[in-house]
C-alpha atoms as an extended CHARMM CRD file, in Angstrom:
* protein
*
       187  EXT
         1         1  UNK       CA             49.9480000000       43.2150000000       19.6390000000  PROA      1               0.0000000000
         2         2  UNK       CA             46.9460000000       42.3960000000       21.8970000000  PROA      2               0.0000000000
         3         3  UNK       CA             47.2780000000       44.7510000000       25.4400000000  PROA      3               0.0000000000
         4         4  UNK       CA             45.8500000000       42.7780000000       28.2790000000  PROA      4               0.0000000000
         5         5  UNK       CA             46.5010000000       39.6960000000       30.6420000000  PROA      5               0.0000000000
         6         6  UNK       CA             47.0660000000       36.1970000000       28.7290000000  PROA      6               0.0000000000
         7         7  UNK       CA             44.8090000000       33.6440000000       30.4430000000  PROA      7               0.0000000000
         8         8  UNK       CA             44.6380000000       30.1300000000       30.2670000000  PROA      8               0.0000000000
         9         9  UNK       CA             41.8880000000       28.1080000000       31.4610000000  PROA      9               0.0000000000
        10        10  UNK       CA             41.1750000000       24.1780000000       30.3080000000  PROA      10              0.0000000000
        11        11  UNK       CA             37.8980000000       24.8740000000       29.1450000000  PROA      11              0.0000000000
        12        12  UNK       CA             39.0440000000       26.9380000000       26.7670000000  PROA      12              0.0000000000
        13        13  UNK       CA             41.6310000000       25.1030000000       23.5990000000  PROA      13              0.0000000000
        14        14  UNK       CA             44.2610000000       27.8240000000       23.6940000000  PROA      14              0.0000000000
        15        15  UNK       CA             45.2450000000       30.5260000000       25.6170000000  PROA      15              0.0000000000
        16        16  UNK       CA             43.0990000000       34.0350000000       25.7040000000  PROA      16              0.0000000000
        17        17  UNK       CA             43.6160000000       37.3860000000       26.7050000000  PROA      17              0.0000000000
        18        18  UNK       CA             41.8320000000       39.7270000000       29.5170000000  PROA      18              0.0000000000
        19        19  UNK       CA             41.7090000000       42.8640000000       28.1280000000  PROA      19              0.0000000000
        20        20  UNK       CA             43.8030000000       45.3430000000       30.1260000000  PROA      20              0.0000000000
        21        21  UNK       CA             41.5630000000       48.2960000000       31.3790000000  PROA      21              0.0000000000
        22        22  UNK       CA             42.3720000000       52.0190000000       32.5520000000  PROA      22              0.0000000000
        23        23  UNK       CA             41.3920000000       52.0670000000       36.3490000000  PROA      23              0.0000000000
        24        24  UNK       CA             40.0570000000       55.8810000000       35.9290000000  PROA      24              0.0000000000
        25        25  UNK       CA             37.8290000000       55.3660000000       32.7330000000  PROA      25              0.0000000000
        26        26  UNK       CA             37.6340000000       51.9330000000       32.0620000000  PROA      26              0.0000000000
        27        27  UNK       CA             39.0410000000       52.1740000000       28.0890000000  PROA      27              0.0000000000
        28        28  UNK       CA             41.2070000000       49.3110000000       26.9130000000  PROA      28              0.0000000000
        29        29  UNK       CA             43.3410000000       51.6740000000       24.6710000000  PROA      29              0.0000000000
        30        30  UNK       CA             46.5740000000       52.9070000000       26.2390000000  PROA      30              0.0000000000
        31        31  UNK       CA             50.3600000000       52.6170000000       25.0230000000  PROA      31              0.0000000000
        32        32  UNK       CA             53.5390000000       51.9920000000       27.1500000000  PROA      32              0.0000000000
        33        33  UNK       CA             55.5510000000       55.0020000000       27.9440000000  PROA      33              0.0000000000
        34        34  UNK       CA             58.2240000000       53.2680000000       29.8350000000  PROA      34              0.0000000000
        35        35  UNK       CA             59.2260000000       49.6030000000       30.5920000000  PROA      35              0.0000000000
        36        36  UNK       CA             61.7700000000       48.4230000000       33.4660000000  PROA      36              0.0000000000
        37        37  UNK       CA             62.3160000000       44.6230000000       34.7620000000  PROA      37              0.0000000000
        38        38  UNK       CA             62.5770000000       44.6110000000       38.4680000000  PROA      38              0.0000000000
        39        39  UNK       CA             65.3510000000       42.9410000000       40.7980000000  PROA      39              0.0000000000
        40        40  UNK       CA             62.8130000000       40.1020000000       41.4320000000  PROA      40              0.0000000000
        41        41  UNK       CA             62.5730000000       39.2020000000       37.4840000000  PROA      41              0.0000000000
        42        42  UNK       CA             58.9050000000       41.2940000000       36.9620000000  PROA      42              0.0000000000
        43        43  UNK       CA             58.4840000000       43.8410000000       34.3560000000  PROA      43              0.0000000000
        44        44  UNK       CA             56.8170000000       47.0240000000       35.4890000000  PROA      44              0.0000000000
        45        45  UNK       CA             55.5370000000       49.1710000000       32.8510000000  PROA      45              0.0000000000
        46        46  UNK       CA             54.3230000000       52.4820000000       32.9920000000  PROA      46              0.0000000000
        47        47  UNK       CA             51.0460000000       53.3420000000       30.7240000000  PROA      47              0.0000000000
        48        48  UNK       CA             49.3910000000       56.1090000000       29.6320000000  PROA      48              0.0000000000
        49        49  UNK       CA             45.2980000000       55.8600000000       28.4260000000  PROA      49              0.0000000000
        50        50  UNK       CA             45.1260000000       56.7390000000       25.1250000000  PROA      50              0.0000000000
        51        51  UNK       CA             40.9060000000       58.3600000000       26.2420000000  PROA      51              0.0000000000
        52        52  UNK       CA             41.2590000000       60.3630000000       29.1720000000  PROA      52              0.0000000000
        53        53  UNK       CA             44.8290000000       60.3410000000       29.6200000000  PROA      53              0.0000000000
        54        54  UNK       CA             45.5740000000       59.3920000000       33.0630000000  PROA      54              0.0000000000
        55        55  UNK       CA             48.6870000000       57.1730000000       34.0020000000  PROA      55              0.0000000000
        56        56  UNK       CA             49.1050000000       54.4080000000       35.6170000000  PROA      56              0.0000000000
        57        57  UNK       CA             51.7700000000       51.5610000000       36.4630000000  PROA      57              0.0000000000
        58        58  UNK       CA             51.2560000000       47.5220000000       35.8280000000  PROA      58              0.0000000000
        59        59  UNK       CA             53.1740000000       44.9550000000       36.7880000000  PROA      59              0.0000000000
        60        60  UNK       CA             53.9260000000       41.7460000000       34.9530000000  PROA      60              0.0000000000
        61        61  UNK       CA             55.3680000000       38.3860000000       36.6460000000  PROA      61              0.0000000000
        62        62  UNK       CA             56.1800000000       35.2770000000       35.4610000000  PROA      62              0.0000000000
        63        63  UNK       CA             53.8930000000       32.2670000000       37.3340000000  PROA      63              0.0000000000
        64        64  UNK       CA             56.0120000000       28.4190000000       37.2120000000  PROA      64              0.0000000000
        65        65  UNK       CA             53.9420000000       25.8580000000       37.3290000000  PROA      65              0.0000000000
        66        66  UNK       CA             56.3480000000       23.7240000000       39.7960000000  PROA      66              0.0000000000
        67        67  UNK       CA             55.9900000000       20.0090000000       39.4120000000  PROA      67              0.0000000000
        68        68  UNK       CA             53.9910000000       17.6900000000       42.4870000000  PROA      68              0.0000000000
        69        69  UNK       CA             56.6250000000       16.5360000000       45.5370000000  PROA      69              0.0000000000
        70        70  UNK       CA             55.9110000000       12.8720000000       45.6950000000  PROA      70              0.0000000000
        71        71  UNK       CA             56.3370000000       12.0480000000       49.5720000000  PROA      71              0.0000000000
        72        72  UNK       CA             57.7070000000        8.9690000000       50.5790000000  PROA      72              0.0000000000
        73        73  UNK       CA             53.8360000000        7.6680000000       52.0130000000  PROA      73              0.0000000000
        74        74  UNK       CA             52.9700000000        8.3740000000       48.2440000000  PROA      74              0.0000000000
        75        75  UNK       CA             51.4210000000       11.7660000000       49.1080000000  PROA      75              0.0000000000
        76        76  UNK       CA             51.6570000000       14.3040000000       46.1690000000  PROA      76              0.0000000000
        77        77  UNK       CA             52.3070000000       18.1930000000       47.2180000000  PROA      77              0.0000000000
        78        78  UNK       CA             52.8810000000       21.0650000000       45.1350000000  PROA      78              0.0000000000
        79        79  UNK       CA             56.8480000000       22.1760000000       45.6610000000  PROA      79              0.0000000000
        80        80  UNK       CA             57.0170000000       25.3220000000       47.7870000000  PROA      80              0.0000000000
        81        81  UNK       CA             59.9500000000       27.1700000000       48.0590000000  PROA      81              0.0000000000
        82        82  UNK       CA             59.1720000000       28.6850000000       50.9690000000  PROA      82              0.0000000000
        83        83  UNK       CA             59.3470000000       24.8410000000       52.9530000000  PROA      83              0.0000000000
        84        84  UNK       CA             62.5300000000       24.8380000000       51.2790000000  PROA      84              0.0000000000
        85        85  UNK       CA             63.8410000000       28.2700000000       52.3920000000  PROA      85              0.0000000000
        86        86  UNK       CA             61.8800000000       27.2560000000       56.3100000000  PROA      86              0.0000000000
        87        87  UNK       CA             64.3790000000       23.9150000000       56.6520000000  PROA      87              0.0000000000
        88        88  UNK       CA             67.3080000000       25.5340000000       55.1770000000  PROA      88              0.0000000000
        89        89  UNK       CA             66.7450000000       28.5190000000       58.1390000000  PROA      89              0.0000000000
        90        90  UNK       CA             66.0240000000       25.6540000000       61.0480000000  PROA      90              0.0000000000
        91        91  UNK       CA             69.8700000000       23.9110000000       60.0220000000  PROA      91              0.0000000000
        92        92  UNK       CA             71.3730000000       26.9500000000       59.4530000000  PROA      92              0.0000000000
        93        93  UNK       CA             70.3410000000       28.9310000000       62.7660000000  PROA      93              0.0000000000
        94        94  UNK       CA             73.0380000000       29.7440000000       64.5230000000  PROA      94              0.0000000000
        95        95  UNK       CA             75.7310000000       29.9850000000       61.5000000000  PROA      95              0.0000000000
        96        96  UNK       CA             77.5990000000       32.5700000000       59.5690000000  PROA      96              0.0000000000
        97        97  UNK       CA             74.9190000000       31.8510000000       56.6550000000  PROA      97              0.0000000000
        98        98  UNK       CA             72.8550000000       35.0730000000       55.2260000000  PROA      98              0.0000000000
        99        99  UNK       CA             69.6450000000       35.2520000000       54.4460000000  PROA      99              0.0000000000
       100       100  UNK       CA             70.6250000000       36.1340000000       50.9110000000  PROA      100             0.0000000000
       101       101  UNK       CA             73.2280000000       32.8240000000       50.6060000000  PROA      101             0.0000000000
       102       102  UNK       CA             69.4580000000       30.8570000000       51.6020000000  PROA      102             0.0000000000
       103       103  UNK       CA             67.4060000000       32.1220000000       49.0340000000  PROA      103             0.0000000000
       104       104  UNK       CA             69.8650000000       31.5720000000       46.0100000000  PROA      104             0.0000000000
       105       105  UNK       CA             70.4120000000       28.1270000000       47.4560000000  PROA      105             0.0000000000
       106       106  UNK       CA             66.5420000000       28.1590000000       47.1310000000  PROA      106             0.0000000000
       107       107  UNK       CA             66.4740000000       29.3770000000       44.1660000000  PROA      107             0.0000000000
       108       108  UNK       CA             69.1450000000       26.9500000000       42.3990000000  PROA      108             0.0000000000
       109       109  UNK       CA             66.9260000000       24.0350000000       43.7960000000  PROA      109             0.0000000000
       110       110  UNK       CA             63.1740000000       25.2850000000       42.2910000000  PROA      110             0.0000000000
       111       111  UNK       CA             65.4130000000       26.0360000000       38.9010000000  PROA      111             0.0000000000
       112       112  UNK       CA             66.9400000000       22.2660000000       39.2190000000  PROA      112             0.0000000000
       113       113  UNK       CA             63.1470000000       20.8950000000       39.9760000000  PROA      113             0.0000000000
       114       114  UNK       CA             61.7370000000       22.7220000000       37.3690000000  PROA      114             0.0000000000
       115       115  UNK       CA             64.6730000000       22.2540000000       34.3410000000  PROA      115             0.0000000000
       116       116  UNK       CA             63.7410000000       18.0730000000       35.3020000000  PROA      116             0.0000000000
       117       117  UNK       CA             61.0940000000       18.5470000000       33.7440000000  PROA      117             0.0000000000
       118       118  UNK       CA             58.9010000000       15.9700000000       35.2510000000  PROA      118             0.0000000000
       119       119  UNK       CA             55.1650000000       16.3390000000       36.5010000000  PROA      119             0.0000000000
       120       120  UNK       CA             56.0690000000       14.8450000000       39.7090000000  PROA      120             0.0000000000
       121       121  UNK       CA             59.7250000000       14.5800000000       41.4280000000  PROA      121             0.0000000000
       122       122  UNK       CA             60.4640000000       12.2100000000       44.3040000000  PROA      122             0.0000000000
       123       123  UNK       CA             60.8630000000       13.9350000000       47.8310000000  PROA      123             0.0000000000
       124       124  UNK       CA             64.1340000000       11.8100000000       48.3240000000  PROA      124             0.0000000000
       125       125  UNK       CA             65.4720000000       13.6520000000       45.0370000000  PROA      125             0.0000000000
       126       126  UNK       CA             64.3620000000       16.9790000000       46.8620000000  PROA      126             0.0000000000
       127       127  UNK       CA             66.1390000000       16.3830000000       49.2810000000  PROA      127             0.0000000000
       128       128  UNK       CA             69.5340000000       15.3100000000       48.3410000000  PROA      128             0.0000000000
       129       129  UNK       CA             69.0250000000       18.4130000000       45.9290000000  PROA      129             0.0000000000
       130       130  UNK       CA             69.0240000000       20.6630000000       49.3850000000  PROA      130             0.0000000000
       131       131  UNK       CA             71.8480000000       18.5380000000       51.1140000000  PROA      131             0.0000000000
       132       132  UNK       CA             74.0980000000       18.9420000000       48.5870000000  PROA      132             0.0000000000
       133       133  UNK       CA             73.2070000000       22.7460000000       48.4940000000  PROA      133             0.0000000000
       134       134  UNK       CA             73.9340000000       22.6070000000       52.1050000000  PROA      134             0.0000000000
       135       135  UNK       CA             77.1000000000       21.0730000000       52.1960000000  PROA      135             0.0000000000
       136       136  UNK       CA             78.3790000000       23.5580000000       49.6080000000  PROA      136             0.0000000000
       137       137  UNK       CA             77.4870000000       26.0180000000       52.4040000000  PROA      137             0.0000000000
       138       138  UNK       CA             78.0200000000       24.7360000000       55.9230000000  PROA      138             0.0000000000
       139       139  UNK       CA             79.1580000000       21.3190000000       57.2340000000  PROA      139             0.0000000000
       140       140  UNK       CA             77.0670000000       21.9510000000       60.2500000000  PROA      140             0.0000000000
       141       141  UNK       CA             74.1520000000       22.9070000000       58.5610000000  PROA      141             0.0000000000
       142       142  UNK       CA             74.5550000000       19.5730000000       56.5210000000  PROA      142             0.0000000000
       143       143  UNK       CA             74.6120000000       17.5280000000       58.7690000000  PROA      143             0.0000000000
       144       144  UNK       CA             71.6620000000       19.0960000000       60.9250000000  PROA      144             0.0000000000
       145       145  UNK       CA             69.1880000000       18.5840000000       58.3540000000  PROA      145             0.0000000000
       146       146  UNK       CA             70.8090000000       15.2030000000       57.7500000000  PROA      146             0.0000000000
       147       147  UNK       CA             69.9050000000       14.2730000000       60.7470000000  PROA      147             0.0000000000
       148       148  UNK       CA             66.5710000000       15.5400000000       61.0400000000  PROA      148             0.0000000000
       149       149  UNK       CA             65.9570000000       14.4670000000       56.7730000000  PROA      149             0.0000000000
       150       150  UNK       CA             66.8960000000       10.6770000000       57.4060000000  PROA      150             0.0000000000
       151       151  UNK       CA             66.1660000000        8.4270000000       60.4180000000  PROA      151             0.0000000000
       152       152  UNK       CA             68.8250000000        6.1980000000       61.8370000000  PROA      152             0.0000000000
       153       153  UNK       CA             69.1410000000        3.5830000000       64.7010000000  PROA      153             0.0000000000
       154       154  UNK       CA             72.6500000000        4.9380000000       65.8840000000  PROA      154             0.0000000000
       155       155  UNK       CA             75.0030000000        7.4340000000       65.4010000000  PROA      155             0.0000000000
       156       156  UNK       CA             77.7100000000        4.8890000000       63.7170000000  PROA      156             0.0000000000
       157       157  UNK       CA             74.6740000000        4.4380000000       61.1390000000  PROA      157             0.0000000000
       158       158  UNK       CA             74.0490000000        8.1750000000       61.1280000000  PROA      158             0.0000000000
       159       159  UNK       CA             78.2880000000        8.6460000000       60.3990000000  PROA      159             0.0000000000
       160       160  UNK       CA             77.7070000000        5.6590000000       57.6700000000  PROA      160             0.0000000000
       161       161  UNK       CA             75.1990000000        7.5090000000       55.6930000000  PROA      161             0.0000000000
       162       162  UNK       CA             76.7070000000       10.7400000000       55.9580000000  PROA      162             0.0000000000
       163       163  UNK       CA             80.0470000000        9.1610000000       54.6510000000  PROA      163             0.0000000000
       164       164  UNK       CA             77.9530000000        7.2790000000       52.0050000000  PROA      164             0.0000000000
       165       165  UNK       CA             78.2670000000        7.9570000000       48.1950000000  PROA      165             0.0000000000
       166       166  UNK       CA             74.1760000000        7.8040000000       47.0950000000  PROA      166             0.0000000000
       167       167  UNK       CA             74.0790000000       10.6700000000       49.6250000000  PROA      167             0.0000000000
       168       168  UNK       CA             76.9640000000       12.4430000000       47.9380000000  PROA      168             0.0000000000
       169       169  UNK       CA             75.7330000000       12.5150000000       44.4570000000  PROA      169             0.0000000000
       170       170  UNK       CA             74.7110000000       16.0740000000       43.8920000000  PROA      170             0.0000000000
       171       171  UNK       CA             77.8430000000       17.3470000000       45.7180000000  PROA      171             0.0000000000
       172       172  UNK       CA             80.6620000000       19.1690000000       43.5890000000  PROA      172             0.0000000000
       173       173  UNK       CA             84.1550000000       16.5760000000       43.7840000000  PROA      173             0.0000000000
       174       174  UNK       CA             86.1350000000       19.8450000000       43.2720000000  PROA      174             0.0000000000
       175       175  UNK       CA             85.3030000000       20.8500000000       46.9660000000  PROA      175             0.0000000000
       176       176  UNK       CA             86.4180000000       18.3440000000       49.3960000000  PROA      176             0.0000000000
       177       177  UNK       CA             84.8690000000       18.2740000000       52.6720000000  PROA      177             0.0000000000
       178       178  UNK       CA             86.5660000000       16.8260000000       55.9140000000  PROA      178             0.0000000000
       179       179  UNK       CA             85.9540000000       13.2290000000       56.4240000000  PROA      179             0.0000000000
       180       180  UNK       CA             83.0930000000       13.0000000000       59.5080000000  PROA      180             0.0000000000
       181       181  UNK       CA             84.8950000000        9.2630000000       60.1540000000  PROA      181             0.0000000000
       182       182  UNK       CA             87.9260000000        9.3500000000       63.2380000000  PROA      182             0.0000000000
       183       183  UNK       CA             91.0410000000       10.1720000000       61.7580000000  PROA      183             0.0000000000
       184       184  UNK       CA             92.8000000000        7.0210000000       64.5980000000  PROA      184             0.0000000000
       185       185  UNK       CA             89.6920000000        4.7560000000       65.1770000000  PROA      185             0.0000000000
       186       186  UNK       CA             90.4890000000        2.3140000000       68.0690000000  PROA      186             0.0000000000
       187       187  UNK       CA             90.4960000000       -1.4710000000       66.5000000000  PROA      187             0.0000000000
């Protein structure tokens, strides 16, 4: 088993690997004395160097290669889920939503974009992806960023679209949500 960094680079036809060197003598030799994954998914080993035998820890982390955001102008973005996790905190300021409760919602909508599949997903997709994830947590907080994700001309058309069933597509039927329509409207 090869000990180093795998690389890839599209010069090169396959991938290739850095080999990993001991920061006190420089040798390439070591062996793993311990191995733990981290709450946050990395693998931290702990090596020994099989020359001068000084220790030392590495750290190993998996990088995604997200798919491009295709914005409604026809700009193309990488997907960050830290713009995700910034509008999810502007709708849900104010609410009995924890920080914790945002990043899994985060994190279910970079593993949705990712398991597409696709080199490019549409913003509108996006989107829906974090209303729906919204309205699973907080009526308010779905219809802030609603209102701030879509424009409208009035607030009957703003009701309309909330109410609307292209909008409601990602959103689990097993949880019923209070209709946003009067209960006695006038005729």
């Amino acid at each position: 088993m090869r000990n180093g960094t795998a690389c890839v680079d599209p010069r090169h036809p396959g991938p290739y690997f850095l080999p990993m060197k001991c920061p006190f003598c420089g040798q390439t030799e070591d062996r793993v004395l311990d191995t733990r994954v981290q709450k946050d998914g990395s693998i931290r080993r702990r090596r020994e160097c099989l020359s001068c035998r000084g220790r030392y820890s590495t750290q190993e982390t998996l990088l995604l290669d997200y798919p491009f955001v295709v914005k409604k102008d026809g700009r193309r973005e990488p997907f960050s889920k830290e713009k995700i996790l910034s509008g999810l905190e502007k709708a849900c300021q104010k609410r009995p939503i924890s920080h914790g409760q945002l990043e899994a919602a985060v994190e279910r909508i970079a593993a949705w974009v990712i398991n597409r599949g696709e080199n490019e997903v549409p913003a509108r997709l996006v989107g829906k992806k974090v209303m729906s994830e919204l309205k699973a947590l907080d009526d308010v907080a779905y219809v802030r960023f609603a209102s701030v994700y879509r424009t409208f001309k009035d607030v009957q058309e703003f009701v309309d679209a909330l109410e609307d069933d292209e909008m409601m597509e990602f959103v689990d039927a097993n949880n019923p949500q209070l209709t946003l329509k009067p209960l006695n409207p006038n005729p």
